[in-house]
N, C-alpha and C positions, 0 to 999 in steps of 0.2 A: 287405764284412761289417763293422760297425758292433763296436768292442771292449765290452766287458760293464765298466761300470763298478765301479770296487775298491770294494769293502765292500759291496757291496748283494749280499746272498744272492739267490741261484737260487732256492731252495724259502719262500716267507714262512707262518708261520703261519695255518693254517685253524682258523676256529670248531669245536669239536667235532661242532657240532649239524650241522655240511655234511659231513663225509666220516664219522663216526662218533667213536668215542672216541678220544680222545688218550693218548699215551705220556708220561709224567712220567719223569724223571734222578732219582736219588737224592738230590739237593740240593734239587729241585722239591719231592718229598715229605717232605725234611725241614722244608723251608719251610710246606708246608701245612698240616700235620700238630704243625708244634710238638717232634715227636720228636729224638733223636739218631739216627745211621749204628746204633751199636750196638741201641738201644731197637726201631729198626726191625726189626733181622734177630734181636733174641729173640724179637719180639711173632712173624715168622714161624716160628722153631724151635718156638714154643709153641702155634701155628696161632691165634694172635688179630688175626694183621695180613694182610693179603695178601700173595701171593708174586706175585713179581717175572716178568715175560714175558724169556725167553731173547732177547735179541737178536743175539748172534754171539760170539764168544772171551769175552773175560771180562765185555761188557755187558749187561747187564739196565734195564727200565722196569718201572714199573707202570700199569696202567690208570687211567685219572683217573675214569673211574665206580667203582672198586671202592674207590679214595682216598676220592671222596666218600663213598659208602655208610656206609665206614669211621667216617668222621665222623658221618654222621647220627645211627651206630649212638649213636655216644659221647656224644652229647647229646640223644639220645633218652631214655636208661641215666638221663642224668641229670635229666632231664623226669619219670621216674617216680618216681625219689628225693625229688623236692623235691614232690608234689604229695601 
């Protein structure tokens, strides 16, 4: 039996578009998003941001279509402001 070489992860990233949507960390959506940790979980308390998929004890993801959409909405919003 051949050892698994050190640092090369078992599971590698898949495209979205092959197995469905992806799961985003809270750092991923603050990065996409622009937002703060806090900014995120008011826009949820406020229901303007998306809520978070349970993933086990205290871990949560968000879906990266609902991030997106999120976004679209946001410069959509802004698309009609300026036209």
């Amino acid at each position: 039996m051949q050892a698994q070489p050190q640092n090369v992860p078992i599971f590698k990233a898949v495209h979205s578009a092959n197995l469905g949507d992806r799961l985003l960390r809270r750092v991923e959506v603050e990065h996409k998003t622009g937002l703060s940790r806090s900014a995120i979980y008011d826009g949820i308390r406020k229901g303007t941001f998306p809520e978070p998929v349970p993933l086990g004890g205290k871990s949560v993801a968000w879906l990266c279509s609902e991030i997106d959409a999120w976004i679209a909405d946001k410069v959509a919003k802004r698309n009609q402001k300026s036209a």
